[in-house]
N, C-alpha and C positions, 0 to 999 in steps of 0.2 A: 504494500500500500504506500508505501515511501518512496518508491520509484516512480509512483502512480501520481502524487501530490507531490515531488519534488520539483519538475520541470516545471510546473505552475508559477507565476508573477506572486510574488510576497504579496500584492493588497489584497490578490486572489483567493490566496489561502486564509489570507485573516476574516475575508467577508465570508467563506467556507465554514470557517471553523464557530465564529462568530452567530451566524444563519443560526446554524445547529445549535448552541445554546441557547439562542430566541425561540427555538420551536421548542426545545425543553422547558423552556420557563412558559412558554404555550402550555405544553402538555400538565405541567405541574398543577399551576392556575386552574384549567378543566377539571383535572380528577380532583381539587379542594373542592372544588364546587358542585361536584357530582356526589360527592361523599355526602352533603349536605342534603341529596336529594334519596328517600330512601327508595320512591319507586319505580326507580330506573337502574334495577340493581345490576343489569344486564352489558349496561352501559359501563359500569364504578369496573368490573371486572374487565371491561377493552379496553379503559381507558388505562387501569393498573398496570397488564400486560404490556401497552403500549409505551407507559410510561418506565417499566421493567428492564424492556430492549432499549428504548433510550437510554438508559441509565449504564446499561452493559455495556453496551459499544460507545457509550462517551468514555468509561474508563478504558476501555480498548485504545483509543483515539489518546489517551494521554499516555498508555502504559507504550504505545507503538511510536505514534508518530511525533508525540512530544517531550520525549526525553530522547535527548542526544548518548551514542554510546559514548562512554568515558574516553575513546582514541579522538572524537572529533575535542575542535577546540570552537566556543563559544563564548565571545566578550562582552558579550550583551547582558552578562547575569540569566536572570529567568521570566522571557519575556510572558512564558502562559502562566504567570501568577494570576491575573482578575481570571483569566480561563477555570482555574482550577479551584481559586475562591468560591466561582459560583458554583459551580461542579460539584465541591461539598456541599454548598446550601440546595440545589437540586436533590442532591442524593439524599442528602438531610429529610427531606421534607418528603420525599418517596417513603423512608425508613416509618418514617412515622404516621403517613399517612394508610403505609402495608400494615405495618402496626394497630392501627384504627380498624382495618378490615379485617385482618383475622381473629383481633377481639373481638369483634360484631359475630364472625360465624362460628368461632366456640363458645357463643352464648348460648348458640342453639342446638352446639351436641353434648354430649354425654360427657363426664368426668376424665374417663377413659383418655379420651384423643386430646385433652389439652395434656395430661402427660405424655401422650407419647409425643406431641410437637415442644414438650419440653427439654423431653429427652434427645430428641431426634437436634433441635436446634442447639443446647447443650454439649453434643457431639462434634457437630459440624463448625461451632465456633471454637470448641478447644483446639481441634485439629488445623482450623485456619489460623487462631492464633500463634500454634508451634509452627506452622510452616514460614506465617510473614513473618518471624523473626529466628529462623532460620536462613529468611531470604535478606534479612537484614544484613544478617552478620555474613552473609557470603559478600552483601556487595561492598561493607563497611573491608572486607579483605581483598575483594578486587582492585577498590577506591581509595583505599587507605583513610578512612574521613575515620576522626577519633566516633567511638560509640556515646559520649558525655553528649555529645554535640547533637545530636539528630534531631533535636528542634529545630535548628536551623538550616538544615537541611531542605524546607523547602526553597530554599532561594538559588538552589546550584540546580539549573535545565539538566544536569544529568542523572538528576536523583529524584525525577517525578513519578517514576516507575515504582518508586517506593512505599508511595501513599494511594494510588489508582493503579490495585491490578488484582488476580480472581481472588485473592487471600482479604484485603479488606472488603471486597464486596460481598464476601462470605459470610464475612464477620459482622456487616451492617445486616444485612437481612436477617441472621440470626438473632442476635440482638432485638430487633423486631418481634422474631416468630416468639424469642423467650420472654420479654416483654408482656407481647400478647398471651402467649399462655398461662404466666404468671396471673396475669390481672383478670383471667378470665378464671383461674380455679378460688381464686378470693371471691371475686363477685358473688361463686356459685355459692362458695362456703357460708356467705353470711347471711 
């Protein structure tokens, strides 16, 4: 995809890239507002999905084509910071709007299945969380960047990879599902 959007004129690619977080903050905007509506439940589920794939292939789009490998050299510092800024708040607001919905429909079942998506997202965040920082420290040893430091780490273009890629996206939905299942075995409890 780099070879695909490398040949591209720079303003081209920023109105590219740019587009595509305007139709995300589209699609965001939609599913609050359809969440509000309970009787278009039909609707809240294409628009989630729709909002889901956004959400995956934006972090695709930062984990691929906006982080430079550590051989290239960029003087520019890190110019997709507002790119990635919103990107968290997008995804932010996905987290917790998935959040909202799958509270809503472990109202309606049984005790059973909020543990097992407890368990089940419980699983999948431990496992994401030993991987991202597994993948931390591979690239803190391919980069040499001290490990104290990776707060500030968003500002080096070669280290975007590190905060948008399948491991925290793993970990924000999770988050989410255990959230949701959490709050849905209280409500039932009391």
């Amino acid at each position: 995809m780099r070879a695909l959007i490398g040949g591209l004129p720079d303003m081209l690619i920023f109105m590219i890239l740019y587009g595509f977080l305007v139709t995300g903050i589209i699609i965001t905007v939609r599913l609050l507002k359809l969440l509000d509506v309970k009787s278009q439940k039909n609707n809240n589920l294409i628009i989630l999905f729709i909002a889901l794939l956004f959400n995956a292939f934006n972090f695709y789009i930062i984990y691929d084509l906006m982080t430079l490998s550590p051989q290239s050299i960029s003087g520019n510092g890190n110019p997709h910071i507002l790119h990635i800024f919103i990107s968290i708040l997008l995804f932010l607001s996905f987290c917790i709007v998935l959040s909202k919905q799958i509270f809503e429909s472990l109202l309606m079942k049984n005790v059973l299945l909020s543990l097992l998506i407890i368990t089940m997202t419980l699983t999948i965040g431990c496992f994401s969380i030993v991987y991202q920082m597994d993948f931390v420290s591979t690239i803190k040893g391919e980069l040499y960047y001290p490990m104290g430091n990776w707060l500030n780490w968003w500002k080096d273009i070669h280290l975007n990879y590190l905060y948008f890629n399948p491991y925290t996206f793993l970990i924000g939905i999770s988050i989410s599902g255990l959230i949701a299942g959490i709050l849905a075995l209280i409500k039932k409890g009391s």
